[in-house]
Every structure is written in structure tokens, then in C-alpha cells.
C-alpha positions in Angstrom: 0.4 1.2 18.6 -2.1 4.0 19.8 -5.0 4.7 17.4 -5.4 8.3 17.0 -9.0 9.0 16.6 -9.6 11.1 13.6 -14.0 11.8 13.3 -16.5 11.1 15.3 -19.9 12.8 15.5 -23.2 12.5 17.4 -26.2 14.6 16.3 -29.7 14.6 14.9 -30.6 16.1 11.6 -33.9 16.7 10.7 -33.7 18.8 7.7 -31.4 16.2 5.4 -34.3 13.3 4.8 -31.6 11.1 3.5 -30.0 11.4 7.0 -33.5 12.0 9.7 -33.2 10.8 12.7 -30.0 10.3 15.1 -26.8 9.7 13.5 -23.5 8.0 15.2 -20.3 7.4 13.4 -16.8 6.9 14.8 -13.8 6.6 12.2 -10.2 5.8 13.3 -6.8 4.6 12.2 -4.1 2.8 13.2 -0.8 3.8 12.0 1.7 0.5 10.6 3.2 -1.2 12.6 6.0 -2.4 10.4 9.0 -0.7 10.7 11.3 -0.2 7.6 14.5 -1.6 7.5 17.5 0.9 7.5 19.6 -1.5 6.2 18.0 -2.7 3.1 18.1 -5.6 1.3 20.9 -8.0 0.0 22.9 -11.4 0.4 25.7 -13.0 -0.7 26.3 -15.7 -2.9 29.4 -18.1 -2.9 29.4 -18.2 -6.8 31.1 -15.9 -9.7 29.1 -13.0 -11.0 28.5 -14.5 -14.8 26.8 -17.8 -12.7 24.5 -15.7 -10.7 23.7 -13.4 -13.5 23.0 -16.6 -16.0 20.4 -18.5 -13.7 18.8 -15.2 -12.3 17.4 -13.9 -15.4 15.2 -17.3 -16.5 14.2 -17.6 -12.7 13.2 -14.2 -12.3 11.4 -14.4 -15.6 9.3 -17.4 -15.2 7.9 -15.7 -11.9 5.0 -12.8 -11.3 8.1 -10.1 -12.4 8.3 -8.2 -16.0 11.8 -7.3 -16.8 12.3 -4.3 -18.0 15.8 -3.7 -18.1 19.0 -6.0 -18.2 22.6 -4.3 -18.3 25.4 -7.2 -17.5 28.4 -4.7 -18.2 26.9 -2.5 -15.1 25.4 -5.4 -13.0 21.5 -4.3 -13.3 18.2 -6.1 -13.8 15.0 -3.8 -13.1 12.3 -5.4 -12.6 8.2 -4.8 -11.9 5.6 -5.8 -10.3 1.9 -4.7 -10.4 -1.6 -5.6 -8.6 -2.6 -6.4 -5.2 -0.8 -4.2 -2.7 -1.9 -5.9 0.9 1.1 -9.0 1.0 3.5 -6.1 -0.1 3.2 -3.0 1.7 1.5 -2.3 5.3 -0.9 0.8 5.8 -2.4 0.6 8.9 -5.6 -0.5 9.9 -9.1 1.3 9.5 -12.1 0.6 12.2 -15.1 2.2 12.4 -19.1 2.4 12.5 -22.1 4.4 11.1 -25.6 4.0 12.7 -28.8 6.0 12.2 -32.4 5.5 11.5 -31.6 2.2 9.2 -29.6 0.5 11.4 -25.3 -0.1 12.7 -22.9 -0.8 10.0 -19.3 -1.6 11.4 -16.4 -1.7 8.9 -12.9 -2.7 9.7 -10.1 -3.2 6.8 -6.4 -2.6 6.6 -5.1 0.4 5.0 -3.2 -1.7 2.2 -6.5 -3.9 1.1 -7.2 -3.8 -2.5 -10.4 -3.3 -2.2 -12.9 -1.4 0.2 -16.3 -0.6 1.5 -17.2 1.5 4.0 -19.4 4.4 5.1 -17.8 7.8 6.0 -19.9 11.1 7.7 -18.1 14.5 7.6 -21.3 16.6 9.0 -23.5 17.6 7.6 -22.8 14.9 4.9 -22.6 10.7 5.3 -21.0 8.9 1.9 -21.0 5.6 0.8 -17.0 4.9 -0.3 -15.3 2.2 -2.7 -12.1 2.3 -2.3 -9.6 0.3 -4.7 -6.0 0.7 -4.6 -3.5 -0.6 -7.0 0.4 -0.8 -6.3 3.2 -0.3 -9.3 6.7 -1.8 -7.5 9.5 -1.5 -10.0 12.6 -3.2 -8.1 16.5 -2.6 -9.0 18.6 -5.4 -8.5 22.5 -5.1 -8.5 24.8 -8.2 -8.7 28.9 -7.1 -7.7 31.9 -9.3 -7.0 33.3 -8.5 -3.8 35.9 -11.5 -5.2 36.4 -13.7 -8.2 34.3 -16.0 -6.5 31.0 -14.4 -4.5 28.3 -12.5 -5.9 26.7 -10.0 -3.5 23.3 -9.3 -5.0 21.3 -6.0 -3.4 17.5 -5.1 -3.9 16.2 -1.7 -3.9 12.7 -1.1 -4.5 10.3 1.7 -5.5 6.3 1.9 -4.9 3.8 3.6 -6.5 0.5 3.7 -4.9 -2.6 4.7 -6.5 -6.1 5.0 -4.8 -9.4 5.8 -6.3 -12.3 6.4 -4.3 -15.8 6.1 -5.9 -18.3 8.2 -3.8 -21.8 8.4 -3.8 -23.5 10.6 -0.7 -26.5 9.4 0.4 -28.2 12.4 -1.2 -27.4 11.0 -4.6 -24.7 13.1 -5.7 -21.6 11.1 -6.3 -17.6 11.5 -7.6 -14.1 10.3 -7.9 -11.2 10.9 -5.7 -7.9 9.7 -6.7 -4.3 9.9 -5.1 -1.0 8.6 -5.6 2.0 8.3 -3.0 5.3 6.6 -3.6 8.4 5.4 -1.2 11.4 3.5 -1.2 12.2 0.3 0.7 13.9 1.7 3.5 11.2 5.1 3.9 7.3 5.8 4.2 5.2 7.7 2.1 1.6 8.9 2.9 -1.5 9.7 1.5 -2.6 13.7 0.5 -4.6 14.3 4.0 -8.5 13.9 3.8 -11.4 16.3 4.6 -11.7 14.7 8.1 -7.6 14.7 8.7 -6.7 11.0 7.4 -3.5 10.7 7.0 -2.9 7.1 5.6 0.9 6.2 5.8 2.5 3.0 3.9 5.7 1.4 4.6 7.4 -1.8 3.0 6.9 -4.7 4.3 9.7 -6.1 3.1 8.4 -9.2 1.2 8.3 -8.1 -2.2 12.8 -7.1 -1.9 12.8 -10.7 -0.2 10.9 -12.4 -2.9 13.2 -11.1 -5.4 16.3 -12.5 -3.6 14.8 -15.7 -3.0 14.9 -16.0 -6.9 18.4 -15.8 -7.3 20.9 -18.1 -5.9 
């Protein structure tokens, strides 16, 4: 996968003191690499429906998943999960440096990790970032009975992802960014673009629809 360089300045300031002497900072992104499945997510089970149905709900229960919803007439459980994004969903990869009077700093840190720190420069400015992001999956899972004695069970899921950014410039002023994107299983979904042209992009990576399988048999 190409990276497609998105900042990168080389200059002297003399007239910011929080910033005098040369400053050089490179920023880029790597798209995913994962690619979303087009065919989603299911299996079939050589049981009846009412089996599948009766051991899915304690096994599903006892794991990481809240509940939410169970409708046996219709063949739905909806289930949640929410935390750590990175095993779940795959957001690139960020790389990058900032050097000036003080010294190098290198950062590098997928798009999808919980947490990170790093140093951004859109001129005339340079910002120490915080970056946290949080992921809300909520995951449907239907149970049909192609015959009296098979179950096929299909996940779909939905993800929320929020991001907050604390700022803080190296002038002193500092602020909040937040953001939200949200995607399916089988699509992407992206970040609102930042000042310097980031466009983060998320896709599935499949492991939270498989967990939820692996649960039922």
C-alpha cells in the first residue's frame, strides 16, 4: 500500500519563541490494508433452530457482549460491544517526526489504537495531540432454518467510532476536537478531513462478526 504524504514543512521561525530555531516535521498515513468482505458473515449449523437459539443466548451472555435485544418468533439477538477499538477495526497506520531546537521526536501508531501521542505542525503552529478513541459495535445476529434440521446463523454488524483529541499548542493555548464515523461490516467509513488533509478511513476487520459466531454452535 502507498503512503500518501499528507504535511511536511521545513522552515525557521524566529518570531514564535515557543517554536525559534529550525523546525522539521513530516506527517503521513497509510491507508488499511484490510479489505472488507462483500460477503459477510455466517455459517451453518447441523442442528434445529430452538437448539441453536437455547445454548446461544447463555454463551453469548457469559462473554464481553451485553444483550440488548432477544426476539425468538423473528430469529434476532442484538448484541454490543464497547472499548478498545484496535483488535476490531483496522485504520491505517500513522508515521511521522517533529524536530526543532529541543531535539527529534518520531511517533508511529496505527490509526485504530486506543490511545495516542504525538506531535502535529500546521505552520505557523506545532501542537502537542492526545488522541483517544473509543468504538460502540452493536451486532445483529439472525438464526433461520433452511430445514427442520440446520440452523444458518448470519452476523451483521454496526460501528460507531468516536475520537477526541486533547490539544495543547506549544504557545499554551489548548482545546478539544471530537469526531464520530460509523460503517457496516461489509463498508468503510472515514474520519471528517483534518486542517492538514487527514483523511483517516476504518474498515472491519472482521474479528469482532467472527467472535460472535464462534459463540454459537
Amino acid at each position: 500500500m502507498s503512503k500518501k504524504n499528507i504535511g511536511q514543512a521545513s522552515l525557521c521561525l524566529f518570531a514564535v519563541a515557543a517554536l525559534s530555531g529550525c523546525v522539521s516535521s513530516e506527517f503521513n498515513y497509510t491507508p488499511p490494508s484490510t479489505v472488507p468482505t462483500t460477503t459477510g458473515f455466517s455459517k451453518t449449523i447441523n442442528k434445529p433452530r430452538d437448539a441453536v437459539w437455547a445454548a446461544a443466548v447463555p454463551s453469548l451472555g457469559k462473554d464481553f457482549f451485553v444483550i440488548n435485544n432477544i426476539d425468538k418468533a423473528s430469529g434476532l439477538i442484538n448484541v454490543s460491544y464497547s472499548g478498545d477499538p484496535h483488535a476490531y477495526v483496522d485504520c491505517g497506520h500513522f508515521i511521522g517526526f517533529f524536530q526543532n531546537a529541543e531535539g527529534r521526536r518520531d511517533f508511529s501508531f496505527d490509526g485504530s489504537a486506543k490511545d495516542a501521542l504525538y506531535i502535529q505542525y500546521i505552520k505557523p503552529n506545532a501542537a502537542n495531540v492526545q488522541r483517544h478513541l473509543n468504538l460502540e459495535g452493536r451486532i445483529n445476529i439472525f438464526f433461520e432454518s433452511p430445514t427442520p434440521d440446520t440452523t444458518l446463523v448470519t452476523v451483521n454488524a454496526r460501528y460507531v467510532l468516536d475520537k477526541r483529541n486533547n490539544i495543547r499548542l506549544f504557545t499554551g493555548q489548548s482545546g478539544v476536537n471530537t469526531d464520530q464515523m460509523s460503517f457496516g461490516s461489509t463498508s468503510p467509513g472515514s474520519f471528517t478531513p483534518t486542517a492538514d488533509g487527514t483523511i483517516t478511513q476504518c474498515v472491519s476487520t472482521g474479528k469482532l462478526e467472527r467472535t460472535v459466531l464462534d459463540e454459537i454452535r
